[in-house]
Each structure stands twice: as structure tokens, then as C-alpha cells.
C-alpha positions in Angstrom: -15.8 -7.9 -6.3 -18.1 -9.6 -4.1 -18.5 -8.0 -0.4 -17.4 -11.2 1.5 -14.1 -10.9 -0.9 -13.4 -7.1 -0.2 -13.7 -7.8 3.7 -11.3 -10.7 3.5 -9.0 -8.2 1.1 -8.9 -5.1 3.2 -8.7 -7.6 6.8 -5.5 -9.2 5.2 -4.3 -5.8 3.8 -4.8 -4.2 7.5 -2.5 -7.5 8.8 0.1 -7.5 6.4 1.1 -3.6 6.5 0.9 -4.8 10.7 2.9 -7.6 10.1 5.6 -5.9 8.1 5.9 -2.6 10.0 6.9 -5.1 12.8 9.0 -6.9 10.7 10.8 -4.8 8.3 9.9 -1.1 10.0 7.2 1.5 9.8 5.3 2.4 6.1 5.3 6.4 5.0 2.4 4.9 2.5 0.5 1.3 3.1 -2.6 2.5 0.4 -4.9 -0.4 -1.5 -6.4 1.6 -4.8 -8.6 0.3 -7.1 -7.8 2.3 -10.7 -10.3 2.5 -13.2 -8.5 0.5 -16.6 -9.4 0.7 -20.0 -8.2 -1.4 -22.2 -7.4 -1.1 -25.7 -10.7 -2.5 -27.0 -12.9 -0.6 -24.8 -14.4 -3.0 -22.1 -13.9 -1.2 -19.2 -12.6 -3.0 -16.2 -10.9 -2.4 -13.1 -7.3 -3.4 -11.2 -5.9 -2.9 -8.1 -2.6 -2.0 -6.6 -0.8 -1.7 -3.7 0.9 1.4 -3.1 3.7 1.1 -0.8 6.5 3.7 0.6 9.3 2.9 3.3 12.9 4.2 3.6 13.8 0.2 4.3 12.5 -1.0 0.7 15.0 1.4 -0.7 17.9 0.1 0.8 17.3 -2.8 -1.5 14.9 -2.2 -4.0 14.8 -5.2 -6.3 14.7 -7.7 -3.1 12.2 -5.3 -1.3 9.9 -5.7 -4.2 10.3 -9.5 -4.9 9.8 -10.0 -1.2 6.2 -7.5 -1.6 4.7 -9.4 -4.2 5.6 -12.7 -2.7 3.8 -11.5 0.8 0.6 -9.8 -1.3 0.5 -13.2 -3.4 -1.9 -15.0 -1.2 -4.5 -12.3 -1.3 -5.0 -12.3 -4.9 -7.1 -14.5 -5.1 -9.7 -12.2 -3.3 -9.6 -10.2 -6.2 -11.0 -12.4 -8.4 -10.3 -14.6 -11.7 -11.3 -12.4 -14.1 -9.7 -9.0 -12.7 -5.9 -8.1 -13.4 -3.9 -9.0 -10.8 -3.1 -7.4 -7.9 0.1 -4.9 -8.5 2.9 -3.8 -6.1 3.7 -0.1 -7.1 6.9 1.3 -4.9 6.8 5.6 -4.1 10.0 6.9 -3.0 9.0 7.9 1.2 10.2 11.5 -0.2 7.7 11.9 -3.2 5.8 15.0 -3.5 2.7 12.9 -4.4 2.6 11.9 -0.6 2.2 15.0 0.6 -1.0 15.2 -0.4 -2.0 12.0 1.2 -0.6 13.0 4.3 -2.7 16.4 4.0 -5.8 14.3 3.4 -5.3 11.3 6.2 -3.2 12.8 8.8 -1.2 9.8 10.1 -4.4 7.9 11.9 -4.4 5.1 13.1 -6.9 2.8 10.8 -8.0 2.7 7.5 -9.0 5.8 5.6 -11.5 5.2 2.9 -11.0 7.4 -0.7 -13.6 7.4 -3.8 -12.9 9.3 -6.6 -10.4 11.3 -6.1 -7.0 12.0 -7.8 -4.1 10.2 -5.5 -0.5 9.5 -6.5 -1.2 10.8 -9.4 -4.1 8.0 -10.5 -7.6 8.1 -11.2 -9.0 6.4 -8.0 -12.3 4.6 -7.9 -12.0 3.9 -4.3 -8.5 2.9 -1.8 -8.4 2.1 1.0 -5.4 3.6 3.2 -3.3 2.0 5.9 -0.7 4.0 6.8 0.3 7.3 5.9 2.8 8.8 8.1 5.5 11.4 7.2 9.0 10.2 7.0 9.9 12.5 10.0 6.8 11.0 11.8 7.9 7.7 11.7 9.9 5.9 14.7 13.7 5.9 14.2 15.5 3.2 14.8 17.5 3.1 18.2 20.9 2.6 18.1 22.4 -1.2 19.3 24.1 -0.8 22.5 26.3 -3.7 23.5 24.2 -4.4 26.6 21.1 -4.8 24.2 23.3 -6.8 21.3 
């Protein structure tokens, strides 16, 4: 992938995990990982997914995910014409593969950059994480009063 194409990637990444946070409520996972492929007649090659965890995509699962791959469309493109496309993988917020990644990030603010390491239970060439926040981290919801309805 070309370096102007990565920037534009990881700048729209960073904007859509802000966008929906605001929209649809805070991410436990937000992670970009590029995962070594191969194929089965040995060209390697290379694909990348979009990890995502949130308590709100499992109160509808199926619409959660056609709504994700609808908003992560417009960024394929970045990718490339002759790389897979980009996937939407959902993680249940409670999965014990998180807990590593919250060991490793923390819950910063900003991206956190990986290369070759072992992460949700992948071979990772490089990621590139957004949010990583524990589920008991994460802002609750506040009740709706009728003063604020």
C-alpha cells in the first residue's frame, strides 16, 4: 500500500471510530490489522480488517454489522485494487482476547501502533488501534429524565 493511501486509511479510520462513538456509543475495541494471507497456491499477500467491539452492536448484531460495512465502504478503496477487501470482524466487548489488548494499550487516547505480534488471536503484520477501553471504563449511559426528554 502506498504511503499517501495508508495516511488517508488510518485519518478516515481515526474519524469514523470518532464519528460513531458519538453516534452509536463508546468502542471497547476500534483496531485496523493488516493479517498476513496465504492463499492456497502460495502467493503470499496481505488483507486487512477491522476489528470492532461495543456492547451497542450486540443489541442488534446482524443490523450492527450491515450498518459497519456500509460506513467502512468508502475507505476501501485506500486499500487497493489488487488487495482483499477490507473486512468487518465483530469481538464480543467481554472476550478474553481483549484483555490482552487492554494490557498492551491502556485505554489512550490515539492510535497505538502493533507489528508483529499475536492480537485477537491473529498473526499481525502491523494494526493500528483506536480505541481500546475496558467495558467498565467506558461512559454509561445516563438515564432520560423527563426534564431532559
Amino acid at each position: 500500500m502506498r504511503i499517501g493511501a495508508l495516511k488517508r486509511l488510518l485519518r478516515g479510520m481515526a474519524d469514523l471510530e470518532n464519528e460513531l462513538s458519538a453516534a452509536k456509543g463508546e468502542f471497547s475495541l476500534f483496531a485496523l490489522i493488516e493479517k498476513e494471507d496465504w492463499p492456497e497456491d502460495g502467493e503470499p499477500g496481505s488483507s486487512w480488517r477491522l476489528f470492532v467491539a461495543a456492547p451497542w452492536i450486540w443489541a442488534d448484531r446482524r443490523e450492527a454489522e450491515k450498518y459497519l460495512r456500509e460506513r467502512v465502504r468508502p475507505y476501501r478503496q485506500d486499500i487497493g485494487v489488487f488487495s482483499p477487501a477490507l473486512r468487518v470482524e465483530v469481538v464480543r466487548p467481554e472476550s478474553s482476547y481483549l484483555e490482552e489488548v487492554w494490557e498492551y494499550c491502556g485505554t489512550e487516547e490515539g492510535m497505538v501502533e502493533v507489528y508483529n505480534v499475536e492480537i485477537l488471536d491473529v498473526t499481525a503484520l502491523r494494526g493500528y488501534i483506536f480505541a481500546s477501553r475496558r467495558p467498565a471504563e467506558m461512559p454509561q449511559p445516563q438515564p432520560q429524565t423527563a426534564a431532559s426528554v
